[in-house]
py3Dmol code that shows the C-alpha trace and the ligand (Angstrom):
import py3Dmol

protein = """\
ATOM      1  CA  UNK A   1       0.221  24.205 -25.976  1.00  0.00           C
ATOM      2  CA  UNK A   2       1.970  21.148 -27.661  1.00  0.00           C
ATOM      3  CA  UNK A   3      -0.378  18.797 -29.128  1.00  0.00           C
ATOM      4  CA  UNK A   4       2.327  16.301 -29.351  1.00  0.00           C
ATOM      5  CA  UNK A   5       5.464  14.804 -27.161  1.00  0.00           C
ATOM      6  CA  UNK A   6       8.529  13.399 -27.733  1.00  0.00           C
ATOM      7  CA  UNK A   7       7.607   9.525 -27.571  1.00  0.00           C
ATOM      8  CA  UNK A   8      11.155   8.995 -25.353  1.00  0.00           C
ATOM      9  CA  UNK A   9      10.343  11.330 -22.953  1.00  0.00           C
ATOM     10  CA  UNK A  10       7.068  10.230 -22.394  1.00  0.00           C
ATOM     11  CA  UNK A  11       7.684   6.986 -22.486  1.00  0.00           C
ATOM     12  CA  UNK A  12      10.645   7.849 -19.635  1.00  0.00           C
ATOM     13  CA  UNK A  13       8.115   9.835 -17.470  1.00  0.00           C
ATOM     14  CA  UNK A  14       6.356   6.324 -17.318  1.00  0.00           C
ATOM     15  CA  UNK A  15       9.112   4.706 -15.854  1.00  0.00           C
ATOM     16  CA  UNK A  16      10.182   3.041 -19.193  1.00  0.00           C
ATOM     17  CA  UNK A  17      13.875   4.588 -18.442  1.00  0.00           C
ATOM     18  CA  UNK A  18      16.149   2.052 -19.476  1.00  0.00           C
ATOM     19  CA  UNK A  19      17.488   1.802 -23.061  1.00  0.00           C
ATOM     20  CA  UNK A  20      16.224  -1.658 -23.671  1.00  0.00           C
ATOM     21  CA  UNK A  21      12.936  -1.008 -21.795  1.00  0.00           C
ATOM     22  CA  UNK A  22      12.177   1.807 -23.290  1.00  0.00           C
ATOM     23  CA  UNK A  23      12.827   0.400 -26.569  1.00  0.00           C
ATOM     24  CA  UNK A  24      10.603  -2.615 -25.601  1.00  0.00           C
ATOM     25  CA  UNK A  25       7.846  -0.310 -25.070  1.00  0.00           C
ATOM     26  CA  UNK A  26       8.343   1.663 -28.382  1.00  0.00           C
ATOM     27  CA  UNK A  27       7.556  -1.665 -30.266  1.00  0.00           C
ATOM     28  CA  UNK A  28       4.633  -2.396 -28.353  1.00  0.00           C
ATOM     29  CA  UNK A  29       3.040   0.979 -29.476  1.00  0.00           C
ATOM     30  CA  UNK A  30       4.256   0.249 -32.860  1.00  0.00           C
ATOM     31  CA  UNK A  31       3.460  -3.096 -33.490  1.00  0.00           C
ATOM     32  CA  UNK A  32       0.113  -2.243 -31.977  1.00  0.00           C
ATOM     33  CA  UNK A  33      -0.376   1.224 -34.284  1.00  0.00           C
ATOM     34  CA  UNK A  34       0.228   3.741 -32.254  1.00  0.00           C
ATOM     35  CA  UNK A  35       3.501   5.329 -33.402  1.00  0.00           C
ATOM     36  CA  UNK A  36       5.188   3.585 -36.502  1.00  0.00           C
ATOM     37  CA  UNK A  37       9.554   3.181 -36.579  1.00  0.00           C
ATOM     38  CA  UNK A  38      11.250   6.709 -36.928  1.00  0.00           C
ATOM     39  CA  UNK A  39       8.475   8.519 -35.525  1.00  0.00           C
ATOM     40  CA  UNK A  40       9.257  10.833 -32.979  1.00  0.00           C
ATOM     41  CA  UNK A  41       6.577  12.418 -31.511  1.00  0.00           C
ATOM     42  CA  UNK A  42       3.239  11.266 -30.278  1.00  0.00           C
ATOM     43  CA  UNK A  43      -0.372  13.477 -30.497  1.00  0.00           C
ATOM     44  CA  UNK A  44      -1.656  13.972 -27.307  1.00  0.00           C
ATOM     45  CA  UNK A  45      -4.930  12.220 -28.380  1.00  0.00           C
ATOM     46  CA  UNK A  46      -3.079   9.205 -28.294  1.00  0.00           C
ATOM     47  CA  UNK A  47      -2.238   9.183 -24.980  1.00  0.00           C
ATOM     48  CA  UNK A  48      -5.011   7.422 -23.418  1.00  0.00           C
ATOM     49  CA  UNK A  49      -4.616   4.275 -25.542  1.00  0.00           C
ATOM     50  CA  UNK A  50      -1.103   4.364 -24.904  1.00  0.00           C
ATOM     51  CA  UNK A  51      -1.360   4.185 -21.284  1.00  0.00           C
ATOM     52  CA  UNK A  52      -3.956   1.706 -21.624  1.00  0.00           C
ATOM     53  CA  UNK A  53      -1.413  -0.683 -23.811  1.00  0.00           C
ATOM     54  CA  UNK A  54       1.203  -0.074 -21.518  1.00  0.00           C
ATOM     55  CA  UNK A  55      -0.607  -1.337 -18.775  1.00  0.00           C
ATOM     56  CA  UNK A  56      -1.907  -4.321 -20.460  1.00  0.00           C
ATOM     57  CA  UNK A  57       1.860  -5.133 -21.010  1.00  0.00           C
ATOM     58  CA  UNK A  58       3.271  -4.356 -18.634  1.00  0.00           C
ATOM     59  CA  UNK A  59       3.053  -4.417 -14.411  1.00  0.00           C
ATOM     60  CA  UNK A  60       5.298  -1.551 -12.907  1.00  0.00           C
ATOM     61  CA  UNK A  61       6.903  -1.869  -9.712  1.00  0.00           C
ATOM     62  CA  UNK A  62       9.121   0.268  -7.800  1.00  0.00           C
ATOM     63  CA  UNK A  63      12.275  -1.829  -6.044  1.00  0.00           C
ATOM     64  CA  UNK A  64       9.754  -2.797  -2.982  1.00  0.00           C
ATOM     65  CA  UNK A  65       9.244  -6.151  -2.968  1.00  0.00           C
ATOM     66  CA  UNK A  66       5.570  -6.011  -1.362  1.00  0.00           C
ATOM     67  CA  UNK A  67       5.489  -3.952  -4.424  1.00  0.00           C
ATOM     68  CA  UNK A  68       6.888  -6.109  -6.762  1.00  0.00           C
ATOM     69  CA  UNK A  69       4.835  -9.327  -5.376  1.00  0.00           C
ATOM     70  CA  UNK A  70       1.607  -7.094  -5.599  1.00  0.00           C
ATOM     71  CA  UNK A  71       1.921  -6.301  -8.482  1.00  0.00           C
ATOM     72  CA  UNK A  72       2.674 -10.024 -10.209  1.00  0.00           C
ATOM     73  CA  UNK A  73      -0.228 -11.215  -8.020  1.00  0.00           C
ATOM     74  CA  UNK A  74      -2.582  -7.884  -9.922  1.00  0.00           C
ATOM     75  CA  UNK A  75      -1.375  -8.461 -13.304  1.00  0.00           C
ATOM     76  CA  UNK A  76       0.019 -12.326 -13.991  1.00  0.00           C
ATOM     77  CA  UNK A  77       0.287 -11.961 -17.381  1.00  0.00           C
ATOM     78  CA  UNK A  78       2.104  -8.383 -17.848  1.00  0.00           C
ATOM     79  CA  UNK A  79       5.836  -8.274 -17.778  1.00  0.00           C
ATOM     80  CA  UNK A  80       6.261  -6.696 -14.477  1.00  0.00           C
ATOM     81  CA  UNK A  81       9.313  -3.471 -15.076  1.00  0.00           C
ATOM     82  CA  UNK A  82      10.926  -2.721 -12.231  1.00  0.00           C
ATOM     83  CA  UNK A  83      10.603   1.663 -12.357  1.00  0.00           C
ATOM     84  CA  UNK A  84      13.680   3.941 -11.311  1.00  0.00           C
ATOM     85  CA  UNK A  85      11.074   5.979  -9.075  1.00  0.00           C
ATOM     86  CA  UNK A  86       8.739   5.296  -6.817  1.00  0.00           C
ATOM     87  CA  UNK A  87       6.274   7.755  -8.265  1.00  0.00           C
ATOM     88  CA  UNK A  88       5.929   5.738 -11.352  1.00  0.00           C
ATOM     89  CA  UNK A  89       4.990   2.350  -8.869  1.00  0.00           C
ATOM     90  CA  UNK A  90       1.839   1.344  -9.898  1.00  0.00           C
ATOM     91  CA  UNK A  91       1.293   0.005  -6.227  1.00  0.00           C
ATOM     92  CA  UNK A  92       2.594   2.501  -4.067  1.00  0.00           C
ATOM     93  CA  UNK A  93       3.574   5.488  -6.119  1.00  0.00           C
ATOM     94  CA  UNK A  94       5.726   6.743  -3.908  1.00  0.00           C
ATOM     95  CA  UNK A  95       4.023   6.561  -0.425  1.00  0.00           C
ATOM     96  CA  UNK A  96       4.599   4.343   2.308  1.00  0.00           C
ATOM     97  CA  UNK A  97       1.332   4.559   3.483  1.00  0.00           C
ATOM     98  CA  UNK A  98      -0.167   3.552   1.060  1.00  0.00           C
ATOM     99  CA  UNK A  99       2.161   0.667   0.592  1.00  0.00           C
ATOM    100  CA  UNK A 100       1.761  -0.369   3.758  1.00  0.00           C
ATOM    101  CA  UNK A 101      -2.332  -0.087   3.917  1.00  0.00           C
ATOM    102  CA  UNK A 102      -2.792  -1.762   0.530  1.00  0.00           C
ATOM    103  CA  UNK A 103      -0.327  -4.904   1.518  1.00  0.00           C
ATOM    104  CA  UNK A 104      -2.131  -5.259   5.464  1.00  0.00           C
ATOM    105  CA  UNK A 105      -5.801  -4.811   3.294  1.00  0.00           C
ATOM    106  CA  UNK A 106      -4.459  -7.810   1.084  1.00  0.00           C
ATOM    107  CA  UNK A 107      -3.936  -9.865   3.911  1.00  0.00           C
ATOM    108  CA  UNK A 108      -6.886  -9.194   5.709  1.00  0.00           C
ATOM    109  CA  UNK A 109      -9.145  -9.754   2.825  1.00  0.00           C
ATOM    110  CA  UNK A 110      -7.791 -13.664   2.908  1.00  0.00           C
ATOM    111  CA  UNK A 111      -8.029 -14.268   6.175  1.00  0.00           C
ATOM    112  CA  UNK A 112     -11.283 -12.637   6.417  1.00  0.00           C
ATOM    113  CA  UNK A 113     -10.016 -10.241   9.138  1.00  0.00           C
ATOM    114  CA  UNK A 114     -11.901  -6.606   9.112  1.00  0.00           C
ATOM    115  CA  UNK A 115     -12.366  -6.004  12.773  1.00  0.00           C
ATOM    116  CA  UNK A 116      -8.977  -4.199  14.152  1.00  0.00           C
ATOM    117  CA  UNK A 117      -7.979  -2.988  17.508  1.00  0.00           C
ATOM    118  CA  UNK A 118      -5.682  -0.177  17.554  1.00  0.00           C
ATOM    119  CA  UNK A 119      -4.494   0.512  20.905  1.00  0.00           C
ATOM    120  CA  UNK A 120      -2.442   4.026  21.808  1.00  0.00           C
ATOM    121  CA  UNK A 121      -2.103   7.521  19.308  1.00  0.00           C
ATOM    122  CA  UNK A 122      -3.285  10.761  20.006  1.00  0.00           C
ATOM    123  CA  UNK A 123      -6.294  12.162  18.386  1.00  0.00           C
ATOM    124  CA  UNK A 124      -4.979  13.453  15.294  1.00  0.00           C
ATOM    125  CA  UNK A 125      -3.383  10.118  14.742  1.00  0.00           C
ATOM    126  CA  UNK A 126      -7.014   8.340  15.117  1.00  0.00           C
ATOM    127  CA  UNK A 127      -7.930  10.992  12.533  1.00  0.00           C
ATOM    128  CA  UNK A 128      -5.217   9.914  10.191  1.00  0.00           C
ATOM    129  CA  UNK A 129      -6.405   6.170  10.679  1.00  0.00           C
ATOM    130  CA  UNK A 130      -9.824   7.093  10.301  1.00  0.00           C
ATOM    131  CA  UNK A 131      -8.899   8.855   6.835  1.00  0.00           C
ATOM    132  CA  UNK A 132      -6.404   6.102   5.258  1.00  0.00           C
ATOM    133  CA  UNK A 133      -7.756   2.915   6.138  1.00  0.00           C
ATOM    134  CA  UNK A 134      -9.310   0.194   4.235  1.00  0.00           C
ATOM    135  CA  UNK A 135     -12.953   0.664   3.250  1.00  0.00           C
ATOM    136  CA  UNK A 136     -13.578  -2.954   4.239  1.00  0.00           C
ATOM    137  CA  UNK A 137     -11.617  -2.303   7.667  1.00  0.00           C
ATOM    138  CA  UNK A 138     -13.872  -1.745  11.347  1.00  0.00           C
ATOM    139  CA  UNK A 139     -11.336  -0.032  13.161  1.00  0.00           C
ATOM    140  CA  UNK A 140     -11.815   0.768  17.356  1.00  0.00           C
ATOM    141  CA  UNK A 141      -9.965   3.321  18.622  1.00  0.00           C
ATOM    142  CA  UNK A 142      -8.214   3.455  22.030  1.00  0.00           C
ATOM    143  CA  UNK A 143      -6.040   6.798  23.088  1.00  0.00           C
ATOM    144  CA  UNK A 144      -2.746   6.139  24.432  1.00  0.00           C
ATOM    145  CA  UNK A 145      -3.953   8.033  27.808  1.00  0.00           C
ATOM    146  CA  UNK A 146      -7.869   7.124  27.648  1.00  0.00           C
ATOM    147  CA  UNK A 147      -8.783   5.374  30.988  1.00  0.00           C
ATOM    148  CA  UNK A 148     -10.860   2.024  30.352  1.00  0.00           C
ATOM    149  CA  UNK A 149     -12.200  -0.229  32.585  1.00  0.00           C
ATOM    150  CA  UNK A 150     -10.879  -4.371  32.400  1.00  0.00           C
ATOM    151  CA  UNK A 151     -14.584  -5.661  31.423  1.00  0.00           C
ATOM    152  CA  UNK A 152     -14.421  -2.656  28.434  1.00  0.00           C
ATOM    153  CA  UNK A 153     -10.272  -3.623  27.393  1.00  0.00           C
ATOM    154  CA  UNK A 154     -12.082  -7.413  27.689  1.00  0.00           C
ATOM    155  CA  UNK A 155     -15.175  -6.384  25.281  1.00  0.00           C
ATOM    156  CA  UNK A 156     -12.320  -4.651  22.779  1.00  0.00           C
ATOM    157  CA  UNK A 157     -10.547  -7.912  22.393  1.00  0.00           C
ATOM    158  CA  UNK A 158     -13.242 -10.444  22.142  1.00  0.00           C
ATOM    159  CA  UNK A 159     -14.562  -8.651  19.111  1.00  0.00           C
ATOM    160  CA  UNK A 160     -11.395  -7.720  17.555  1.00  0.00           C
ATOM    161  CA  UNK A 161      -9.627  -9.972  15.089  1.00  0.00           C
ATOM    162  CA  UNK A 162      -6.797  -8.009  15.169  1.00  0.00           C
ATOM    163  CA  UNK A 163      -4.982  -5.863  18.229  1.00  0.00           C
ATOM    164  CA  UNK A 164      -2.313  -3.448  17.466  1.00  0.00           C
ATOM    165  CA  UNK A 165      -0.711  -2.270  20.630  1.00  0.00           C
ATOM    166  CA  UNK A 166       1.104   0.993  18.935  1.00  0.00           C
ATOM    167  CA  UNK A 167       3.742   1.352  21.752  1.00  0.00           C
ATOM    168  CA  UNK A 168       5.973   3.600  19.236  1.00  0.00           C
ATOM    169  CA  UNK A 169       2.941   6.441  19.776  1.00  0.00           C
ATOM    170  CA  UNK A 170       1.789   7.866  22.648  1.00  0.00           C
ATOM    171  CA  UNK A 171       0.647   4.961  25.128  1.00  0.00           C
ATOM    172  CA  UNK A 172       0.728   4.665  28.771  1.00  0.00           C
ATOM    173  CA  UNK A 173       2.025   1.503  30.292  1.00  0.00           C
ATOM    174  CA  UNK A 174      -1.496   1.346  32.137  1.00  0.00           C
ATOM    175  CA  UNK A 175      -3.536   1.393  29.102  1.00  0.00           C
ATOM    176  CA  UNK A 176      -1.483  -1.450  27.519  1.00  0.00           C
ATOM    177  CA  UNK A 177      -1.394  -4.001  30.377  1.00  0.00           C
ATOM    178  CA  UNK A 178      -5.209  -3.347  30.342  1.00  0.00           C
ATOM    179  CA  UNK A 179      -4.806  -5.546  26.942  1.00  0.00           C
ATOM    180  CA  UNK A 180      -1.493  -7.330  26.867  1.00  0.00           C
ATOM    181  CA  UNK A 181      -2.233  -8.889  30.129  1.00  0.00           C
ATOM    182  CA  UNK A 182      -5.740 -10.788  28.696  1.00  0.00           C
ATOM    183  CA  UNK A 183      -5.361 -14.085  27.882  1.00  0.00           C
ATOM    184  CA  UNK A 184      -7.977 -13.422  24.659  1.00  0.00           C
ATOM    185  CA  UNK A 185      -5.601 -11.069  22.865  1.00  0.00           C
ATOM    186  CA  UNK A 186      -2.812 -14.060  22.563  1.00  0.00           C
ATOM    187  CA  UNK A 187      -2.220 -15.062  19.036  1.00  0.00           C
ATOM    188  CA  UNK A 188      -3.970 -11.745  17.454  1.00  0.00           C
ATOM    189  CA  UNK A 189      -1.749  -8.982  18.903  1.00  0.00           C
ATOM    190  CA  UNK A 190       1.137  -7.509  17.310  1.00  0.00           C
ATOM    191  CA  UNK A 191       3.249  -4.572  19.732  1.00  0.00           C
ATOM    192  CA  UNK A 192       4.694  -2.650  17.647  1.00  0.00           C
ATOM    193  CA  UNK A 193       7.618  -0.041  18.625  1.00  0.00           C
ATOM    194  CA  UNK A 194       8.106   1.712  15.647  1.00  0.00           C
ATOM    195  CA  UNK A 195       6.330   5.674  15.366  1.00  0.00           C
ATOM    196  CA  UNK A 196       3.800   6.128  12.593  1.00  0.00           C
ATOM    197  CA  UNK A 197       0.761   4.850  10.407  1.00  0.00           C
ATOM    198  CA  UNK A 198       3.292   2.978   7.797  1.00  0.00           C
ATOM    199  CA  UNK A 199       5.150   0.984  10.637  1.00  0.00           C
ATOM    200  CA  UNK A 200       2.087   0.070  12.168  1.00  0.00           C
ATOM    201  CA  UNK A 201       0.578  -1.383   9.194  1.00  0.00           C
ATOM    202  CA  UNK A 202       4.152  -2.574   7.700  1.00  0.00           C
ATOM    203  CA  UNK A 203       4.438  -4.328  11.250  1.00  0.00           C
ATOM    204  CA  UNK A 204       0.980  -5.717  11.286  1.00  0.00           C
ATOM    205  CA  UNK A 205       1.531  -7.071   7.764  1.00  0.00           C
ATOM    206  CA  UNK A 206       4.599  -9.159   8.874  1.00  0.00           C
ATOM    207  CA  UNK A 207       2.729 -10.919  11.584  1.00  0.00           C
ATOM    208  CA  UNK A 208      -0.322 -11.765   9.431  1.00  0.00           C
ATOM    209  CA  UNK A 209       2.203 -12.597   6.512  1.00  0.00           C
ATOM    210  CA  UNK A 210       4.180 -15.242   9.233  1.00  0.00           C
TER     211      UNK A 210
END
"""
ligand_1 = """\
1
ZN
Zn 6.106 0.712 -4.874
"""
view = py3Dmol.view(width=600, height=400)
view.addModel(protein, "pdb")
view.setStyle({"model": 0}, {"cartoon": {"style": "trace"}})
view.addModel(ligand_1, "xyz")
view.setStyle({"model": 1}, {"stick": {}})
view.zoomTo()
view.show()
């Protein structure tokens, strides 16, 4: 095994891809010890503090703009770089979930929102949900074919602060109208068309973000 790297390719494996960025980088290290000018590879034992400068520095975003604002918001005073691959996003790195959880968890930690509704999905969808959300988040279930009473769909949205009505998965038009129709769920439902966990929270987002 290599005890040492080209500095370049490292450096590019960060995200630091583009000439002038990259070079921008290289004089960080330098001017901060960690390579010196000509110097073209880098010992693995410095890697740690390199990645440690580097994110002092600098914020890295993919093109997203949640991403991009996330990341200014996390890091004011590093020079946010705008990475050729998601992967190297600091934010999302690469998944849409994740995206999309993070940016709804933001929002609901201002408004001081942790009780959400989700009504429709199958099972294994619940499970999903269950797995990815928030840590902060209470989340109650409804399947898209469970049969619940008015007074219990009435219960569900009194102590919800947030109903999702995921009409993209699989919902029957009776469960729904059990919540659509109450006059309590006005002003804290979004219905959202679109299939799967990243639209739902992408579409949640945008109405909490309005
Ligand atoms: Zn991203």
């Amino acid at each position: 095994l290599a005890a040492d790297r080209d500095i370049a390719e490292v450096l590019a494996e960060l995200g630091f891809v583009a000439p002038d960025l990259a070079k921008t980088a290289r004089e960080e290290l330098e001017s901060s010890g960690l390579t010196r000018p000509g110097k073209r590879r880098l010992s693995i034992a410095k890697f740690p503090a390199v990645a440690e400068l580097l994110h002092d520095r600098f914020a890295r975003a993919c093109s997203s703009a949640v991403c991009q604002a996330a990341m200014r918001r996390a890091r004011p005073a590093a020079t946010l770089v705008v990475v050729p691959s998601t992967s190297q996003c600091e934010y999302c790195a690469g998944s849409d979930n994740r995206r999309a959880i993070l940016h709804l968890a933001e929002l609901c930690r201002l408004r001081n929102i942790r009780r959400i509704l989700v009504v429709g999905g199958s099972p294994s969808l619940h499970d999903e949900l269950t797995n990815t959300k928030a840590a902060a988040w209470e989340l109650r279930l409804v399947l898209g074919t469970e049969r619940r009473t008015s007074d219990k769909a009435k219960a569900d949205v009194d102590w919800a602060q947030l109903v999702l009505i995921w009409g993209g998965s699989e919902l029957d038009h009776k469960v729904s109208t059990l919540y659509t129709s109450r006059p309590e769920a006005r002003g804290k439902t979004v219905v959202v068309a679109k299939r799967g966990i990243s639209a739902l929270f992408t579409a949640a987002a945008e109405h909490l973000g309005r």
